[in-house]
C-alpha positions, 0 to 999 in steps of 0.5 A: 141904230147905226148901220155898218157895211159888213166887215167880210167885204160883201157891201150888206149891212152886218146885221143882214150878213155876218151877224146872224151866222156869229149870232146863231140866227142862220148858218153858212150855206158854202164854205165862202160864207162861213170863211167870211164870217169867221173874219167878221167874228175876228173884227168883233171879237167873237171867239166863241163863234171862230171855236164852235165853227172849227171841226172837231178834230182840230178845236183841241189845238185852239184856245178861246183865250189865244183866238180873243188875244190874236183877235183883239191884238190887230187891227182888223183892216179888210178881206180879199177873196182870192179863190174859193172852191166848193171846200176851199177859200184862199184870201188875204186878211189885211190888218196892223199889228200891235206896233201898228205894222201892216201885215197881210195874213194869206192862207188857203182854208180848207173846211169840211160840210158835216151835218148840214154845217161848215167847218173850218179845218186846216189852212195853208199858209203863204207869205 
């Protein structure tokens, strides 16, 4: 089996990293670690994952469906930390639309500790 660096930028392998929090096998200790994950999760097209780690009071405005098709429609190139706080990460998500065009989504999540797990709640977008 073929190992691959992490998508979230951390230099592990992503069966040692993002995967086993995508995988259930462990749980995001920081907000950091889960904000990371949740951009491996975009990489890999793992919807279910980006739905159950969104806090409850905000999941009724997602879609699996509309999470698959935001993920798979880009091509996902890399993840910039710019900040990150106890409950708080700003980054840039690099990657190419469907027509191939370079974007950079930048936003400042803010997620919330509850029962031992992280969740993403909000973001506050830039251009």
């Amino acid at each position: 089996m073929t190992k691959i660096k992490c998508h979230c930028g951390s230099q592990k392998n992503f069966n040692e990293c993002c995967e086993l929090f995508i995988k259930g096998t462990e749980n995001p200790v920081t907000a950091l670690e889960l904000m990371r994950s949740r951009y491996s999760a975009y990489v890999t097209h793992s919807a279910e994952y980006l739905l159950a780690t969104t806090h409850i009071s905000e999941r009724k405005y997602y879609s699996k469906s509309e999470i698959l098709d935001w993920a798979t429609s880009n091509q996902w190139l890399k993840l910039e930390i710019v900040t990150a706080t106890e409950n708080t990460v700003e980054f840039k998500a690099y990657f190419l639309d469907n027509k191939l065009q370079k974007q950079i989504h930048y936003e400042r999540s803010t997620f919330k500790l509850e029962n031992g797990s992280w969740f993403y709640v909000d973001g506050q977008f830039f251009n």
